[in-house]
Biotite code that builds the C-alpha atoms (Angstrom):
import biotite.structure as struc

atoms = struc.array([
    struc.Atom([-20.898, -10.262, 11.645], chain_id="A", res_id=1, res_name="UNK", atom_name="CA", element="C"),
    struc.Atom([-19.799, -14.082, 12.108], chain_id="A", res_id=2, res_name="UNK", atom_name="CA", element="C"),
    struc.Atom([-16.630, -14.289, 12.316], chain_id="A", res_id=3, res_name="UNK", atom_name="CA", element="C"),
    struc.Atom([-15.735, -11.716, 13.804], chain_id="A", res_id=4, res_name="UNK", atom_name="CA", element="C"),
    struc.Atom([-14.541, -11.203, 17.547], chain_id="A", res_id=5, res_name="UNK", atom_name="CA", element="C"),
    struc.Atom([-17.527, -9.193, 19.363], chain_id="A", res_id=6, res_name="UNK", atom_name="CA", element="C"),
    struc.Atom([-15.301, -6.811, 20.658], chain_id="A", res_id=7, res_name="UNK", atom_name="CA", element="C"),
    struc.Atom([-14.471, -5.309, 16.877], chain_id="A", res_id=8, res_name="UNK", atom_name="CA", element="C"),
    struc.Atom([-15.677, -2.621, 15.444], chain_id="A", res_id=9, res_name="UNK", atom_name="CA", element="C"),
    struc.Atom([-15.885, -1.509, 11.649], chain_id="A", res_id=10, res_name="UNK", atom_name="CA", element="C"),
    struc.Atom([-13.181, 1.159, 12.226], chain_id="A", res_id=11, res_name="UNK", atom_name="CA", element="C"),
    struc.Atom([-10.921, -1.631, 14.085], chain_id="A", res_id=12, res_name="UNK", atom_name="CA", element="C"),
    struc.Atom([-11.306, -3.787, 11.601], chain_id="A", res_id=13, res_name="UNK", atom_name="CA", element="C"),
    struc.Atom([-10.677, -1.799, 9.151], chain_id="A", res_id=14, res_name="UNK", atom_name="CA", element="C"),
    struc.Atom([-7.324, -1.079, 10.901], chain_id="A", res_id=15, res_name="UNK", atom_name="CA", element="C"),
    struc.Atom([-6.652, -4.598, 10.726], chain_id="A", res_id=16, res_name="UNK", atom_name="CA", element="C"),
    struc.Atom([-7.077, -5.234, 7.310], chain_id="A", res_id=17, res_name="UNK", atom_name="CA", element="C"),
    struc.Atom([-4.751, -2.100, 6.049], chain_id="A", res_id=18, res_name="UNK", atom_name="CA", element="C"),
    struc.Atom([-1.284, -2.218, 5.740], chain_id="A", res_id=19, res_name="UNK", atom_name="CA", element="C"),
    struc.Atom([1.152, -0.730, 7.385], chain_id="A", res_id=20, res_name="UNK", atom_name="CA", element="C"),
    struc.Atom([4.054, 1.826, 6.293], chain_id="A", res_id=21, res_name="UNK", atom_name="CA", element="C"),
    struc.Atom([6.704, -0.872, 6.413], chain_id="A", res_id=22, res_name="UNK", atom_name="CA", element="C"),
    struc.Atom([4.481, -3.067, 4.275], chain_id="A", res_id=23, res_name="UNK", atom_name="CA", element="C"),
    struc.Atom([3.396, -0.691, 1.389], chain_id="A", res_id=24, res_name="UNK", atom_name="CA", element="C"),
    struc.Atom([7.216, 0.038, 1.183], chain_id="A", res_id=25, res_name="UNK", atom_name="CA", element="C"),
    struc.Atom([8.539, -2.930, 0.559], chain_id="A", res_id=26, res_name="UNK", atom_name="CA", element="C"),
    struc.Atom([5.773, -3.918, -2.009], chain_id="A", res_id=27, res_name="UNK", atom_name="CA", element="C"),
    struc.Atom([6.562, -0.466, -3.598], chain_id="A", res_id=28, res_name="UNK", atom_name="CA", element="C"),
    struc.Atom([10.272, -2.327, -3.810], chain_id="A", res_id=29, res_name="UNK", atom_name="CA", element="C"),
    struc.Atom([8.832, -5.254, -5.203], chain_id="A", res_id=30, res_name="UNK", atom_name="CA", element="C"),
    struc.Atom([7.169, -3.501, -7.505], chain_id="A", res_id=31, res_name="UNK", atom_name="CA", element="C"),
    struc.Atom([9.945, -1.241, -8.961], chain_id="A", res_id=32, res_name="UNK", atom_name="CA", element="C"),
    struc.Atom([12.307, -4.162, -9.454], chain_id="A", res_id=33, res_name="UNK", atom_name="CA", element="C"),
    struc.Atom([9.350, -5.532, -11.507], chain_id="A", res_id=34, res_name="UNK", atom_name="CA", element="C"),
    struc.Atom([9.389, -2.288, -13.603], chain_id="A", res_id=35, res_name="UNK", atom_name="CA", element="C"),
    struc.Atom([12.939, -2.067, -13.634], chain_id="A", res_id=36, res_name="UNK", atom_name="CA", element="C"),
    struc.Atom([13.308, -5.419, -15.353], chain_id="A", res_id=37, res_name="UNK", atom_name="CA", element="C"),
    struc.Atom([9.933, -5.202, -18.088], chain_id="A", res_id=38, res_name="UNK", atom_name="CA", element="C"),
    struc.Atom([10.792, -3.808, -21.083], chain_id="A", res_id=39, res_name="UNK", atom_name="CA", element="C"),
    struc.Atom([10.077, 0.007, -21.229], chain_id="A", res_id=40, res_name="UNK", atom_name="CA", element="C"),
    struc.Atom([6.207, 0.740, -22.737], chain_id="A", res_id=41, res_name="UNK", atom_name="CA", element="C"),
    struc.Atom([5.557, -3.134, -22.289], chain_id="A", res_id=42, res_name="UNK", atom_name="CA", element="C"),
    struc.Atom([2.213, -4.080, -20.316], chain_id="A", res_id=43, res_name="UNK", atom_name="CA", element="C"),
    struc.Atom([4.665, -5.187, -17.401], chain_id="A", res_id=44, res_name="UNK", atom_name="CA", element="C"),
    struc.Atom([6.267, -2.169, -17.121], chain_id="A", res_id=45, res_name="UNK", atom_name="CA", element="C"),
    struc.Atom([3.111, -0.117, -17.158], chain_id="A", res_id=46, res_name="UNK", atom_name="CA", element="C"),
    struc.Atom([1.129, -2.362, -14.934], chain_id="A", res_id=47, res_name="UNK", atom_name="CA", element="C"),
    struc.Atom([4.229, -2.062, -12.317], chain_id="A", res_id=48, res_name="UNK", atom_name="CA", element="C"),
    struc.Atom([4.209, 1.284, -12.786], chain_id="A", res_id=49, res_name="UNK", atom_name="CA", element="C"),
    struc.Atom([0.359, 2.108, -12.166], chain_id="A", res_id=50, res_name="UNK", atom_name="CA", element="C"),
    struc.Atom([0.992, -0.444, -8.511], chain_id="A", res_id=51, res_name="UNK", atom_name="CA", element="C"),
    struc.Atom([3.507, 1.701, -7.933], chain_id="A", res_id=52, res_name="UNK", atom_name="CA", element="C"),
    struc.Atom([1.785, 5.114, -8.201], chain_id="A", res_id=53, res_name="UNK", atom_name="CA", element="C"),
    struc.Atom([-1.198, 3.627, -5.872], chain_id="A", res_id=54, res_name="UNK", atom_name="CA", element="C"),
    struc.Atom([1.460, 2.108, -3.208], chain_id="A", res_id=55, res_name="UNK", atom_name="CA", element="C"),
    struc.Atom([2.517, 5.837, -3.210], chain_id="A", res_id=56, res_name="UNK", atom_name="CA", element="C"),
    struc.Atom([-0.513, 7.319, -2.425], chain_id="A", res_id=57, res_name="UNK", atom_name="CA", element="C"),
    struc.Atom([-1.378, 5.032, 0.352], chain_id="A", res_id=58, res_name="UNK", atom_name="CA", element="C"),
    struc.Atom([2.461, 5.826, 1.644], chain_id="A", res_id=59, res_name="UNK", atom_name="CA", element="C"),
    struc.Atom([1.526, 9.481, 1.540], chain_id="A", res_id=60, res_name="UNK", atom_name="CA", element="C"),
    struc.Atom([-2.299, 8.937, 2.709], chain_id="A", res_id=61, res_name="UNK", atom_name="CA", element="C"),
    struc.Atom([-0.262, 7.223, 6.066], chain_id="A", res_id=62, res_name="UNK", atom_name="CA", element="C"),
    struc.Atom([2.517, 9.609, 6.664], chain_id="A", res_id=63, res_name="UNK", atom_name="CA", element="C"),
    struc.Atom([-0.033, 12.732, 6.430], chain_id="A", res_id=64, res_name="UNK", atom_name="CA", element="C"),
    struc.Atom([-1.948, 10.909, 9.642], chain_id="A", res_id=65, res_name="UNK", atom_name="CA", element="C"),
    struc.Atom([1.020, 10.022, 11.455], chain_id="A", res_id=66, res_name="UNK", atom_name="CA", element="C"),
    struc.Atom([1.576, 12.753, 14.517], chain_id="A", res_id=67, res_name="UNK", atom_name="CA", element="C"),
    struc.Atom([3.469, 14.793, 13.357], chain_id="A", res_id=68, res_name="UNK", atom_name="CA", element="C"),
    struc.Atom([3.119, 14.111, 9.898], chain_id="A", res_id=69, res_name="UNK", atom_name="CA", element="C"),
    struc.Atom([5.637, 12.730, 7.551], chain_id="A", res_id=70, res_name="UNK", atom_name="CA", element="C"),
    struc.Atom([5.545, 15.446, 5.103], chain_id="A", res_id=71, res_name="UNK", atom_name="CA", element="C"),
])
């Protein structure tokens, strides 16, 4: 565990490491302005659009645990 502080667990750190709501939204922006300017069916636009649908799901995955939940 070097490198770590001592007083961390594995469930703290992996707090840490995840993003928050704030951040998965604005790379969901980022990443519909990217599909919004590929051409439509190119690898681009696909590739933006499969980042977006996982951004969504961790969105979702974090506003189910909030209390009270998002949605």
């Amino acid at each position: 565990m070097s490198g770590y502080a001592p007083h961390m667990t594995d469930a703290t750190r992996a707090r840490a490491t995840q993003p928050t709501r704030e951040q998965l939204m604005a790379r969901w922006r980022e990443a519909r302005i990217r599909r919004d300017a590929a051409p439509l069916g190119s690898k681009a636009y696909e590739h933006a659009a499969q980042e977006i649908a996982r951004i969504e799901v961790e969105i979702a995955r974090i506003e189910r645990a909030m209390d009270p939940p998002l949605v």
